[in-house]
DOLUMSE-815833 format. One record per atom (N, C-alpha, C, O): x, y, z; atom name. Coordinates in nm, 2 decimals. Atoms other than C-alpha are relative to their C-alpha. Layout:
% residues N
x:X | y:Y | z:Z | atomo:CA
...
***
This chain:
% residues 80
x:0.14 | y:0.01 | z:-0.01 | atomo:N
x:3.05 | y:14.49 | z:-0.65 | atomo:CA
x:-0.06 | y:0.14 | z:-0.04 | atomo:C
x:0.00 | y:0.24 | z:0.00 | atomo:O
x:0.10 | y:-0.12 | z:0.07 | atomo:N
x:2.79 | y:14.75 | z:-0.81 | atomo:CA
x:0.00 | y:0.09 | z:0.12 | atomo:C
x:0.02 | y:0.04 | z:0.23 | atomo:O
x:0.09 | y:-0.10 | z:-0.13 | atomo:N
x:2.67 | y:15.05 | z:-0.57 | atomo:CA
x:-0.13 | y:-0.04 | z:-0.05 | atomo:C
x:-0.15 | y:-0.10 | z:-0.15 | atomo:O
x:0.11 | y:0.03 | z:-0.01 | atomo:N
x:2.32 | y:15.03 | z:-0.54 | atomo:CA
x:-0.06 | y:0.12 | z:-0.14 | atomo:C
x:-0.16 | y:0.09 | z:-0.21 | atomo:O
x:-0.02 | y:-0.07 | z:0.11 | atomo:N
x:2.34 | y:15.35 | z:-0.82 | atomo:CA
x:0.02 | y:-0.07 | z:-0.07 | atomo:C
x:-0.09 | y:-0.13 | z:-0.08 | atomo:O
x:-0.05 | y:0.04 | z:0.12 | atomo:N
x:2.49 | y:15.18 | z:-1.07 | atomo:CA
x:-0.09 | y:-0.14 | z:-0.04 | atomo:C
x:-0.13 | y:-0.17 | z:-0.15 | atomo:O
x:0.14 | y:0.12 | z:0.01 | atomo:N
x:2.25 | y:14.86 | z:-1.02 | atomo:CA
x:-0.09 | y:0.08 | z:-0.05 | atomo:C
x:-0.10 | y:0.09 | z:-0.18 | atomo:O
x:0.10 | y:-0.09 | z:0.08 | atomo:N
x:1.98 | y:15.10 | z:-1.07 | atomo:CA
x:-0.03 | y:0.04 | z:-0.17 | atomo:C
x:-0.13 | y:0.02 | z:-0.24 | atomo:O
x:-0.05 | y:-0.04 | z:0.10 | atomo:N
x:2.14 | y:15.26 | z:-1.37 | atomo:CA
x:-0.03 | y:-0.11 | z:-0.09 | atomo:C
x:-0.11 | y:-0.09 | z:-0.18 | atomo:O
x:-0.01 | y:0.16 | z:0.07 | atomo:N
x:2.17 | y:14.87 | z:-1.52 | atomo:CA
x:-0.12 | y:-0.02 | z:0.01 | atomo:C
x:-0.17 | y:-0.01 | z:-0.10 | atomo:O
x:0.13 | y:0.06 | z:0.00 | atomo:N
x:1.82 | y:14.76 | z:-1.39 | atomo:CA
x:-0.08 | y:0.07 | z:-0.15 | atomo:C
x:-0.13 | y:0.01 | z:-0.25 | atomo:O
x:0.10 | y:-0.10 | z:0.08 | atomo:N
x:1.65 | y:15.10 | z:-1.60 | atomo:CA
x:0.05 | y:-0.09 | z:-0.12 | atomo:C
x:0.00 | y:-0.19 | z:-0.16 | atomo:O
x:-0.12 | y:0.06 | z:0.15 | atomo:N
x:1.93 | y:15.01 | z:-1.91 | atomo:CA
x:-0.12 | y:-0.10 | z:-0.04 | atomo:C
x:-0.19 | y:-0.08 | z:-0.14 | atomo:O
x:0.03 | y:0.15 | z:0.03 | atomo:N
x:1.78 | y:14.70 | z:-1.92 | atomo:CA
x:-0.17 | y:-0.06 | z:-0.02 | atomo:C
x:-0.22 | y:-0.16 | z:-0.07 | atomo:O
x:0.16 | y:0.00 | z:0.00 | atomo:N
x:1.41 | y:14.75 | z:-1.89 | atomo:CA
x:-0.05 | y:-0.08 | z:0.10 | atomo:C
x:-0.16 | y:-0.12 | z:0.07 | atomo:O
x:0.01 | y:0.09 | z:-0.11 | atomo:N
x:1.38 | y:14.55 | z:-1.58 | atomo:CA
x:-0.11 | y:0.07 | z:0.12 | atomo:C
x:-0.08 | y:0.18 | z:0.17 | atomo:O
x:0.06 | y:-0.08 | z:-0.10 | atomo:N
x:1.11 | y:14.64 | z:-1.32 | atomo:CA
x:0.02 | y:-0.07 | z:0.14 | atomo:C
x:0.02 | y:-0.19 | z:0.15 | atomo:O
x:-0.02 | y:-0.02 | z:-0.13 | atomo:N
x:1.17 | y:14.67 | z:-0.98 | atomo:CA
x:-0.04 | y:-0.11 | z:0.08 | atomo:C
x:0.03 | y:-0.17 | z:0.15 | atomo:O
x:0.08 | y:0.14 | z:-0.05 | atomo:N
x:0.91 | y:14.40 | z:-0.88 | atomo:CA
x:0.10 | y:-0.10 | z:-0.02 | atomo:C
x:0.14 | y:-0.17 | z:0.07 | atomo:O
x:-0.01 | y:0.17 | z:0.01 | atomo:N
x:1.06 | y:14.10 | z:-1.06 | atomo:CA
x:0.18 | y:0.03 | z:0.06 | atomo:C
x:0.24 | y:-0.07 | z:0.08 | atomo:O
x:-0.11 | y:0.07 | z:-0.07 | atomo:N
x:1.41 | y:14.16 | z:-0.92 | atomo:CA
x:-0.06 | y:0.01 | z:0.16 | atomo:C
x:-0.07 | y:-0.09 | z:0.24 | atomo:O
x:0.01 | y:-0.01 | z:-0.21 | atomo:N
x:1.31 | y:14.25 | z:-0.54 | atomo:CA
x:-0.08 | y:-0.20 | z:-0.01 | atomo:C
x:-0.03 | y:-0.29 | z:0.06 | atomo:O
x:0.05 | y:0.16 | z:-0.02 | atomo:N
x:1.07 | y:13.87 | z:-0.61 | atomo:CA
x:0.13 | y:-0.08 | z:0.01 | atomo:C
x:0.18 | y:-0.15 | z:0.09 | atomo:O
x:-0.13 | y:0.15 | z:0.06 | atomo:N
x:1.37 | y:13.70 | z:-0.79 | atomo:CA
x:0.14 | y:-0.02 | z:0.15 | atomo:C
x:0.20 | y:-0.12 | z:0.20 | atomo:O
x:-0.07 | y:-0.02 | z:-0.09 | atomo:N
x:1.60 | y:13.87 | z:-0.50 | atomo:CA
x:-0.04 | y:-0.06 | z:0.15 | atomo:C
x:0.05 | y:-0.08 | z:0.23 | atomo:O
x:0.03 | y:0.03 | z:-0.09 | atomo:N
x:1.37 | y:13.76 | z:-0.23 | atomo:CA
x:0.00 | y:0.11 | z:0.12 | atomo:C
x:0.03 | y:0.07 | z:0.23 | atomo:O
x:-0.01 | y:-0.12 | z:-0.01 | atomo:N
x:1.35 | y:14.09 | z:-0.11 | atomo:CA
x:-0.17 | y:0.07 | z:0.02 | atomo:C
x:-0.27 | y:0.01 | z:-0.03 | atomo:O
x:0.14 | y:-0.07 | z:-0.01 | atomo:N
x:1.01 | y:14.35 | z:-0.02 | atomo:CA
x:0.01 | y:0.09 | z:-0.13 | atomo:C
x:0.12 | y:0.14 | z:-0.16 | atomo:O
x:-0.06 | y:-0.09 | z:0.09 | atomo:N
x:1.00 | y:14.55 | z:-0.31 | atomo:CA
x:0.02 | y:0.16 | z:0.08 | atomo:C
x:0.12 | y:0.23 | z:0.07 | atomo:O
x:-0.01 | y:-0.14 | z:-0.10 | atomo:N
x:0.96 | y:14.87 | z:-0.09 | atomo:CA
x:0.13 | y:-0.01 | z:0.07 | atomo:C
x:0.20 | y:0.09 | z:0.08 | atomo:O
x:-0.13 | y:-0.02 | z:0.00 | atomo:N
x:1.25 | y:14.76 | z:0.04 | atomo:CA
x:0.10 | y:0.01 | z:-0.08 | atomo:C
x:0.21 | y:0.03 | z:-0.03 | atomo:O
x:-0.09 | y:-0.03 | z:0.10 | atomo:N
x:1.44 | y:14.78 | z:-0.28 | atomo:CA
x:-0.04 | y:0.14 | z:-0.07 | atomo:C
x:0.03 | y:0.21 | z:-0.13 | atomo:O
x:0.03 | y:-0.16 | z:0.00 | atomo:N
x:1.27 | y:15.10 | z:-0.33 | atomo:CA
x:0.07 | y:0.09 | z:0.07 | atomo:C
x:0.12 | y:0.19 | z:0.01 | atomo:O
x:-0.06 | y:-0.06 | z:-0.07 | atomo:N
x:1.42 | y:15.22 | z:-0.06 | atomo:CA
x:0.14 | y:0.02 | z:-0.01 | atomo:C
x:0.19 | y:0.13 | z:0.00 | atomo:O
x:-0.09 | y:-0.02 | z:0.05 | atomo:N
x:1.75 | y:15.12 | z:-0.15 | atomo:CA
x:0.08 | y:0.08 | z:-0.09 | atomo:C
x:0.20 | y:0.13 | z:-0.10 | atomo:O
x:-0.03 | y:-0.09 | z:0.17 | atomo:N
x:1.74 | y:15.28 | z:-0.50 | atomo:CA
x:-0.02 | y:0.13 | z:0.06 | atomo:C
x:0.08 | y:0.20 | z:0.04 | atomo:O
x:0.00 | y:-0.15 | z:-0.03 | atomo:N
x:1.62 | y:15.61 | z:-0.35 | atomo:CA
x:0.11 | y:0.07 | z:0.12 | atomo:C
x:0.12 | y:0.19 | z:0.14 | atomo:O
x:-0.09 | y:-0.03 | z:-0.14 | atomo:N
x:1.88 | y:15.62 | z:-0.04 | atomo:CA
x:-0.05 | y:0.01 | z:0.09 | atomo:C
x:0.01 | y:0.08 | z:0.17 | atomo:O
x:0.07 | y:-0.02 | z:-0.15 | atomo:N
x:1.64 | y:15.60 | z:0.24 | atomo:CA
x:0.04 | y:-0.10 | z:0.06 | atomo:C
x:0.03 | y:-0.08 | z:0.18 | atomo:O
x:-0.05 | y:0.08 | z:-0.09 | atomo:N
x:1.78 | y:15.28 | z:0.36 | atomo:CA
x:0.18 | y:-0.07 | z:-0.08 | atomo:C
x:0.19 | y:-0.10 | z:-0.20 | atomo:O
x:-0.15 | y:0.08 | z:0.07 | atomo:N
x:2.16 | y:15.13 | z:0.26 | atomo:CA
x:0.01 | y:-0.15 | z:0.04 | atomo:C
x:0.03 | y:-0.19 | z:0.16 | atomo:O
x:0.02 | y:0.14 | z:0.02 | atomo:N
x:2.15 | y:14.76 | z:0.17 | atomo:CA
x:0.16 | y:-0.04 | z:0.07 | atomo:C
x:0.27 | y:0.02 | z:0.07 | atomo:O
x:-0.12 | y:0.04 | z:-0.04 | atomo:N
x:2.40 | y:14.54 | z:0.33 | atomo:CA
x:0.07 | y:-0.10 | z:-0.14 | atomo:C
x:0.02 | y:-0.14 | z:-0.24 | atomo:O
x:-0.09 | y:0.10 | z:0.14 | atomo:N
x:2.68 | y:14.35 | z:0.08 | atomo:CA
x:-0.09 | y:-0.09 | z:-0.04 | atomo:C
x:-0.13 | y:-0.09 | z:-0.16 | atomo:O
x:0.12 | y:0.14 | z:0.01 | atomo:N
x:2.42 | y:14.04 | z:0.12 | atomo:CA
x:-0.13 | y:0.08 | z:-0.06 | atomo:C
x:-0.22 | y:0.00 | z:-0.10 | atomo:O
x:0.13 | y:-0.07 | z:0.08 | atomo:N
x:2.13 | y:14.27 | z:-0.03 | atomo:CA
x:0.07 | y:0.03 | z:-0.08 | atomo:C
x:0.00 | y:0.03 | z:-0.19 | atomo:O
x:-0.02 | y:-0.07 | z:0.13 | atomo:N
x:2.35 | y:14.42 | z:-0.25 | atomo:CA
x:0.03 | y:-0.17 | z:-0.10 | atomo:C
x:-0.02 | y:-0.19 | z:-0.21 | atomo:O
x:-0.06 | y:0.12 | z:0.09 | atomo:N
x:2.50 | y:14.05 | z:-0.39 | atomo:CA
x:-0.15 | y:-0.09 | z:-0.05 | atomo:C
x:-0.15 | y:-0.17 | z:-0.14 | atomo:O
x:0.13 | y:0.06 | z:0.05 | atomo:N
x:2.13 | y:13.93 | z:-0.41 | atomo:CA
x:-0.09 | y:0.07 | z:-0.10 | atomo:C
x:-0.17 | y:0.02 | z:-0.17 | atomo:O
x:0.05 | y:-0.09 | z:0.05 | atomo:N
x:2.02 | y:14.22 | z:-0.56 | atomo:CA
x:0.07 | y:-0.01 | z:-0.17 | atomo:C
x:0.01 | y:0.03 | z:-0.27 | atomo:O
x:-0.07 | y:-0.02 | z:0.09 | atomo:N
x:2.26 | y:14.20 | z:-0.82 | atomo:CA
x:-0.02 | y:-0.13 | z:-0.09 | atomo:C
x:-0.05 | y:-0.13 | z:-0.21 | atomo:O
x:-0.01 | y:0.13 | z:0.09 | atomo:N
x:2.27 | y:13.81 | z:-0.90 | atomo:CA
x:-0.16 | y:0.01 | z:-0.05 | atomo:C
x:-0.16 | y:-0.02 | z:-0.17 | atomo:O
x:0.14 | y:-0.01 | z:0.00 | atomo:N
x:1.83 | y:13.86 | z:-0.90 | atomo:CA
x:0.00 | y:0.05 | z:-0.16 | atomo:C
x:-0.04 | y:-0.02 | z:-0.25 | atomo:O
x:-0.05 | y:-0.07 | z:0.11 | atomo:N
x:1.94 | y:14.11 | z:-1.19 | atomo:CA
x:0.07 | y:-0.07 | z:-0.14 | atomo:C
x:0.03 | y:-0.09 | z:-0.25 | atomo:O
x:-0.05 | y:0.10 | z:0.13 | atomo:N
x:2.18 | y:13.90 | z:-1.38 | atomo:CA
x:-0.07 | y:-0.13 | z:-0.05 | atomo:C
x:-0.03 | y:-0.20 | z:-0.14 | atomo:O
x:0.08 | y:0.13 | z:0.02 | atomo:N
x:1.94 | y:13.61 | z:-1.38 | atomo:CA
x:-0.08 | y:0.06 | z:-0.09 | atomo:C
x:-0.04 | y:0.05 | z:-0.21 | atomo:O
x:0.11 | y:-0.08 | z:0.07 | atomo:N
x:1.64 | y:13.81 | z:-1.52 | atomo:CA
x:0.08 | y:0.04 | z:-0.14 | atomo:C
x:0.07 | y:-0.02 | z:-0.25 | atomo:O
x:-0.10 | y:-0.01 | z:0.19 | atomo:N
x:1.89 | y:13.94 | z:-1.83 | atomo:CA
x:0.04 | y:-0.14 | z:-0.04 | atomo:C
x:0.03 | y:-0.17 | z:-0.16 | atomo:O
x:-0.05 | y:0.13 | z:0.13 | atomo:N
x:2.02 | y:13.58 | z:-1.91 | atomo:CA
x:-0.11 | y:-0.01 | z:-0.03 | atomo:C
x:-0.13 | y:0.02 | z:-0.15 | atomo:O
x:0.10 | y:0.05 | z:0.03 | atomo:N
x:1.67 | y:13.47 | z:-1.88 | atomo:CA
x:-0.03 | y:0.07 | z:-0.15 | atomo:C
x:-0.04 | y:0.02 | z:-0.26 | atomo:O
x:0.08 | y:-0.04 | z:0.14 | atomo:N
x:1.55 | y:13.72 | z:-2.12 | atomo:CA
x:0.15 | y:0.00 | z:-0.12 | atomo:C
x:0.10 | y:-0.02 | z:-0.23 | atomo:O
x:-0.10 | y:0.05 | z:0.11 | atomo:N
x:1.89 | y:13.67 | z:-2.35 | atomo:CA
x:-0.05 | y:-0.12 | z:-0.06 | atomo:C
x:-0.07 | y:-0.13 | z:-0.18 | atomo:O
x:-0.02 | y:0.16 | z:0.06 | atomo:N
x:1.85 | y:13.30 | z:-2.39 | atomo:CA
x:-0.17 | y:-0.02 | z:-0.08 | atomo:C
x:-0.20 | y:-0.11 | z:-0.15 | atomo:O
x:0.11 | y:0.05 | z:0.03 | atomo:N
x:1.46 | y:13.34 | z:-2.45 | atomo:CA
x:0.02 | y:0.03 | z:-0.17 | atomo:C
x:0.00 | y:-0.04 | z:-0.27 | atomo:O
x:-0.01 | y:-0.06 | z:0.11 | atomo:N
x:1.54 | y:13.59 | z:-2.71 | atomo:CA
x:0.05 | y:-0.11 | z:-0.14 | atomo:C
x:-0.01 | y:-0.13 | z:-0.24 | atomo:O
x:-0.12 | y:0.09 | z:0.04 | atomo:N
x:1.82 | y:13.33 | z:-2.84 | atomo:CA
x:-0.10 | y:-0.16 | z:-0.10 | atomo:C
x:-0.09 | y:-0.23 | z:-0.21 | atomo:O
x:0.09 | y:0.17 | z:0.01 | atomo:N
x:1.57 | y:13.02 | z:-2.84 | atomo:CA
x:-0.12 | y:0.11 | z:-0.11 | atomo:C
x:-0.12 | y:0.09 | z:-0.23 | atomo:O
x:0.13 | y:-0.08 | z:0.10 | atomo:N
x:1.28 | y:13.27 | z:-3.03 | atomo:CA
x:0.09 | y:0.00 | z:-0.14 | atomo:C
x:0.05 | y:-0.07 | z:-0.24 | atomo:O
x:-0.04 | y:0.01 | z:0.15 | atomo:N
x:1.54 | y:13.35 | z:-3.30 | atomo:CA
x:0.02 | y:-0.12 | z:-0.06 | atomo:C
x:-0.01 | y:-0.12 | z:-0.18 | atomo:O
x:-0.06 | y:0.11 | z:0.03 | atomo:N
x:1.68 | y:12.97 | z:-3.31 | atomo:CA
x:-0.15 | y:-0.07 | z:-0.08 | atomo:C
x:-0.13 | y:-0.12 | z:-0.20 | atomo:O
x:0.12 | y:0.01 | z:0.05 | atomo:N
x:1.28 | y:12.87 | z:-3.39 | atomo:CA
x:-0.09 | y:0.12 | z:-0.13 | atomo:C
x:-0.21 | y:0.12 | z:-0.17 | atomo:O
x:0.12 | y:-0.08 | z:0.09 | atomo:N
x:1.19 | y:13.17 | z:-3.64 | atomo:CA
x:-0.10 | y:0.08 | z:0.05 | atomo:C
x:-0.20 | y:0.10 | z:-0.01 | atomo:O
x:0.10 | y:-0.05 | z:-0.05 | atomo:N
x:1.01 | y:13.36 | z:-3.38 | atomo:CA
x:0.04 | y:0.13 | z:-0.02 | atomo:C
x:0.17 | y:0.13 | z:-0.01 | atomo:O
x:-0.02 | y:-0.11 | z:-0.04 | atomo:N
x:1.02 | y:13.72 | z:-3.38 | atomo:CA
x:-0.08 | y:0.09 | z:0.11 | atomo:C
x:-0.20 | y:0.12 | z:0.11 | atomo:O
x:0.04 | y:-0.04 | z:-0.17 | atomo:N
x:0.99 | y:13.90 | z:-3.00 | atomo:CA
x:0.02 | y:0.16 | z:-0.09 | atomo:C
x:0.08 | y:0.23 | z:-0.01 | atomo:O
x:-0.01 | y:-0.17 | z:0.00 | atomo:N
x:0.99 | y:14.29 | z:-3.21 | atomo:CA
x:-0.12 | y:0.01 | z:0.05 | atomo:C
x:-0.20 | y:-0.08 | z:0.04 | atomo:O
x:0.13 | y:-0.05 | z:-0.08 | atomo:N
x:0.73 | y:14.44 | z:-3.03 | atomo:CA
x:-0.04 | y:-0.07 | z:0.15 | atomo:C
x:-0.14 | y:-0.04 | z:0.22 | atomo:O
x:-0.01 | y:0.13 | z:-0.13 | atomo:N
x:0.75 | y:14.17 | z:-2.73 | atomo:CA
x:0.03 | y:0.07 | z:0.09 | atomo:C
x:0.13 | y:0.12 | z:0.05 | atomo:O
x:-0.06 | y:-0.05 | z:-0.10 | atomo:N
x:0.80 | y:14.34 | z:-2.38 | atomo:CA
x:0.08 | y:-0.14 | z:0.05 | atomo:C
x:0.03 | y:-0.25 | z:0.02 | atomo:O
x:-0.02 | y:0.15 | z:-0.09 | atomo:N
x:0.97 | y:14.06 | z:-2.20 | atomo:CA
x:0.06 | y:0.04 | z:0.16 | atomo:C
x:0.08 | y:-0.04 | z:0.24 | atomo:O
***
């Protein structure tokens, strides 16, 4: 399982903000704030929520991508 670093590292990577995993994770965002900065240490169950919240949000935005090209759309310039 990730450290709560290396999640980080992945979230930035990935363009992901903080908000939509702490929502998707079910989670305070301040409390994933806190995680990321070391003022509090997440238990395995925050970290494994934190993580799947993460991998959800990347397929999502993969498969949108996927379905955009499959239709002729182009997402250049698209935050997602």
């Amino acid at each position: 399982m990730e450290t709560i670093t290396e999640f980080k590292n992945r979230r930035l990577a990935a363009g992901v903000a903080a908000i939509q995993v702490a929502g998707r994770a079910g989670i305070d965002r301040a409390r994933l704030s806190y995680f990321e900065n070391g003022h509090a240490k997440p238990t395995a169950a925050d970290l494994g929520r934190i993580n799947e919240a993460l991998d959800a949000i990347i397929e999502d935005r993969r498969r949108l991508a996927q379905l955009a090209a499959e239709a002729g759309i182009s997402l250049h310039g698209v935050q997602l």
